[in-house]
C-alpha positions in Angstrom: -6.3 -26.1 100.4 -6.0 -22.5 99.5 -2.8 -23.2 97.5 -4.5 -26.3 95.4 -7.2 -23.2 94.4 -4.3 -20.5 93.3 -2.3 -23.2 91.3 -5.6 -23.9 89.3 -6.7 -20.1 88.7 -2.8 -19.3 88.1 -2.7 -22.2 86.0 -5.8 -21.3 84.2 -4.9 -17.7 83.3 -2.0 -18.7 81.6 -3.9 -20.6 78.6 -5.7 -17.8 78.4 -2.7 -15.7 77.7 -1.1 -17.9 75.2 -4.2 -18.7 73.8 -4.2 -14.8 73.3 -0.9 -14.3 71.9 -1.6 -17.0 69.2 -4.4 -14.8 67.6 -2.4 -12.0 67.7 0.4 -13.5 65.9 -1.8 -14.9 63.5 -3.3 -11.5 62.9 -5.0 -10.8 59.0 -2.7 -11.2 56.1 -2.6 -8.1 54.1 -4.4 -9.9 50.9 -7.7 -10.3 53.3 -8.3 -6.8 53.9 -11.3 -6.9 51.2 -12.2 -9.6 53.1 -11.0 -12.8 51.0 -8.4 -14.9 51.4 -7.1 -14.3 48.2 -4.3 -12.1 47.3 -4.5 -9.0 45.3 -4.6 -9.3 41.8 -3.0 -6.0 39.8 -5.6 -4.4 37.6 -3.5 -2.1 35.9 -4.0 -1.9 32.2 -2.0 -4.0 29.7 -0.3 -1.9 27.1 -1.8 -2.2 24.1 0.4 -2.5 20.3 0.0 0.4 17.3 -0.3 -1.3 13.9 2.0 1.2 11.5 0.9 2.4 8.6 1.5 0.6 5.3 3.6 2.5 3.1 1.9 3.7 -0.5 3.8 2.0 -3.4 4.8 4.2 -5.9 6.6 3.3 -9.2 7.9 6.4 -9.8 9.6 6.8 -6.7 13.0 6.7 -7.9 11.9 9.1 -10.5 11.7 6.5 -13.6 10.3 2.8 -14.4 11.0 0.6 -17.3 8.6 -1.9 -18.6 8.7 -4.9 -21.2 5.4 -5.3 -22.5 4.4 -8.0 -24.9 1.4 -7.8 -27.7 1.6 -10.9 -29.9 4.5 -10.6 -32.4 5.3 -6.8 -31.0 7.8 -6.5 -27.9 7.6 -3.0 -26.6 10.4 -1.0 -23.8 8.3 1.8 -22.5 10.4 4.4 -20.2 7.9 6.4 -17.8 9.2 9.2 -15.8 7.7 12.7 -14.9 9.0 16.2 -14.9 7.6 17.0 -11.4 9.6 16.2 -8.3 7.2 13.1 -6.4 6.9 15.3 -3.0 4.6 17.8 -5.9 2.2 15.0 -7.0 -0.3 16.5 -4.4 -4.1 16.2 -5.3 -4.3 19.2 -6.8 -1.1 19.8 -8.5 -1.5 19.0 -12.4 1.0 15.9 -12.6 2.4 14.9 -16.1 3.7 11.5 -16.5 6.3 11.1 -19.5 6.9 7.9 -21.7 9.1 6.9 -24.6 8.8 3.9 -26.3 10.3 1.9 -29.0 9.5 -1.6 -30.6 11.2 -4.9 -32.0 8.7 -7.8 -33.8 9.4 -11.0 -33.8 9.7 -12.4 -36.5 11.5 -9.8 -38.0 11.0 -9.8 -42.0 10.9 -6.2 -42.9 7.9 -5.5 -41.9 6.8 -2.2 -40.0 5.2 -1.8 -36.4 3.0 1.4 -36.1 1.6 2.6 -33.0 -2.0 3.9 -34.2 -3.6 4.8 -30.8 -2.2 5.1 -27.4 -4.3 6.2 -24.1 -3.8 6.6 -20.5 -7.0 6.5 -17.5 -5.9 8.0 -14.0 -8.2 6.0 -11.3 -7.3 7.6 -7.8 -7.5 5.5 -4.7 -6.3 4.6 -1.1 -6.2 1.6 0.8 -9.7 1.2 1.3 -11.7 2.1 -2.1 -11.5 3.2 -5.7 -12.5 6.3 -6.9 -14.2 7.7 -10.2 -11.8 7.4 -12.7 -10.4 10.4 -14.2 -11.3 11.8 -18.2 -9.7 9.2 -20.5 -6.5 10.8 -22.5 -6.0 9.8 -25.8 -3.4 10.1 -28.3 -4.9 9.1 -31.9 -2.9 8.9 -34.7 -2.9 11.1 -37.5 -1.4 9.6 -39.8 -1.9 6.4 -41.4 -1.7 3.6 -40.6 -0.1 5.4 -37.3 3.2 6.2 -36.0 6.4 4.0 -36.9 7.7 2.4 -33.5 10.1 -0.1 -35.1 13.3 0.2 -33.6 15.1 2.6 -34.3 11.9 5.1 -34.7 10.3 5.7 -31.4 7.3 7.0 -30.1 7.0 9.6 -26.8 4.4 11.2 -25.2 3.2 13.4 -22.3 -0.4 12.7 -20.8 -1.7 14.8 -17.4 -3.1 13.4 -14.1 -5.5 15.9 -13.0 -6.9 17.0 -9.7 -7.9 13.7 -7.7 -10.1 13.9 -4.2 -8.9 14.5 -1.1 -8.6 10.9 -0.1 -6.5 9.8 -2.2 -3.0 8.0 -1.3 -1.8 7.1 -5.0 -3.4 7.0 -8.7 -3.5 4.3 -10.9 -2.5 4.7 -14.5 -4.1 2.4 -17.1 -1.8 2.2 -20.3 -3.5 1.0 -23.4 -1.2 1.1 -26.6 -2.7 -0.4 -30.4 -0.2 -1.4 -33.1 -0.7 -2.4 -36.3 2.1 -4.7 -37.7 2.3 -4.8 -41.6 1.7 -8.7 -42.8 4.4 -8.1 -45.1 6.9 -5.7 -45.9 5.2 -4.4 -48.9 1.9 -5.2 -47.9 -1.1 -2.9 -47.2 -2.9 -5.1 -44.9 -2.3 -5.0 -41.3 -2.3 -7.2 -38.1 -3.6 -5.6 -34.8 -2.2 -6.0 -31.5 -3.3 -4.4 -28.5 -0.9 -3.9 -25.3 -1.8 -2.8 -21.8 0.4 -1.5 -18.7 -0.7 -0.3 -15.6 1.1 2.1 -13.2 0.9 3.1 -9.2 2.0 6.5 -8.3 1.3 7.5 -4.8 -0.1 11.0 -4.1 1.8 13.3 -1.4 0.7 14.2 1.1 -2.6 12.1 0.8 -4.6 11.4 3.6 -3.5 7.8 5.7 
């Protein structure tokens, strides 16, 4: 009788233990310490991407442009360089810019080309706005009717970009050149014909 009793208590202490050792295997995964059941999720910041600069364009950066530019019957090569070294066009600095020009007319029956007016506006700028433009600079003939371009007389010129603000990255140069083209070769009457070229020369050291 006594032995029926023990068996049963031995018996019953037993699924107690195993019952034990099943929780403690189970035990709390190391993604439930908050308390969830989820695991951790990293909260580390993502790295975030540096947009570079875009570089000022400058026409003059390899110290000289060429330009074809057309005005009705007159065909125009204008050579534009400058006598100060690009890493000196700061925003102060007093910055000539140099041009030498010569004409053809097509078509060609004797007649002359003269250049009777030729003028330059500086607008300084940056990637964001405009500024005032600069004084106008003019060169009027004179002469008359104005200066003989036909190839093989030529015209050149030196105008001045002045001091521009702080924030500027480059300048714009506005070219406007009249002619007036003879109607015939002995002929005192004259056609008009205006041309127009425009120029971007960035300013160093200008703010970005």
């Amino acid at each position: 009788m006594f032995g029926s009793n023990r068996r049963r208590t031995v018996g019953a202490g037993a699924l107690a233990l195993t019952a034990a050792l099943v929780m403690t295997a189970c035990g709390t995964p190391p993604w439930a310490v908050d308390g969830t059941d989820e695991p951790a999720v990293s909260t580390s910041p993502s790295p975030t991407q540096s947009v570079a600069p875009q570089p000022v364009p400058n026409d003059l950066s390899s110290g000289s442009t060429e330009r074809k530019i057309q005005a009705g019957s007159v065909a125009a090569e204008v050579n534009y360089w400058s006598t100060l070294s690009m890493d000196r066009w700061t925003a102060t600095a007093l910055k000539p810019i140099q041009l030498s020009m010569v004409t053809t007319v097509t078509p060609n029956d004797g007649q002359q080309v003269y250049l009777q007016r030729a003028s330059m506006i500086a607008v300084p700028g940056n990637a964001t706005e405009s500024f005032a433009p600069l004084t106008a600079q003019v060169d009027q003939s004179t002469v008359s009717p104005g200066y003989p371009v036909l190839d093989p007389y030529s015209y050149s010129q030196t105008f001045n970009v002045g001091e521009v603000p702080d924030g500027a990255t480059f300048v714009t140069l506005q070219f406007t050149y009249e002619y007036l083209v003879q109607t015939t070769p002995t002929s005192s009457e004259y056609a008009k014909q205006t041309a127009t070229d425009t120029l971007t020369v960035a300013i160093a050291g200008g703010a970005e």
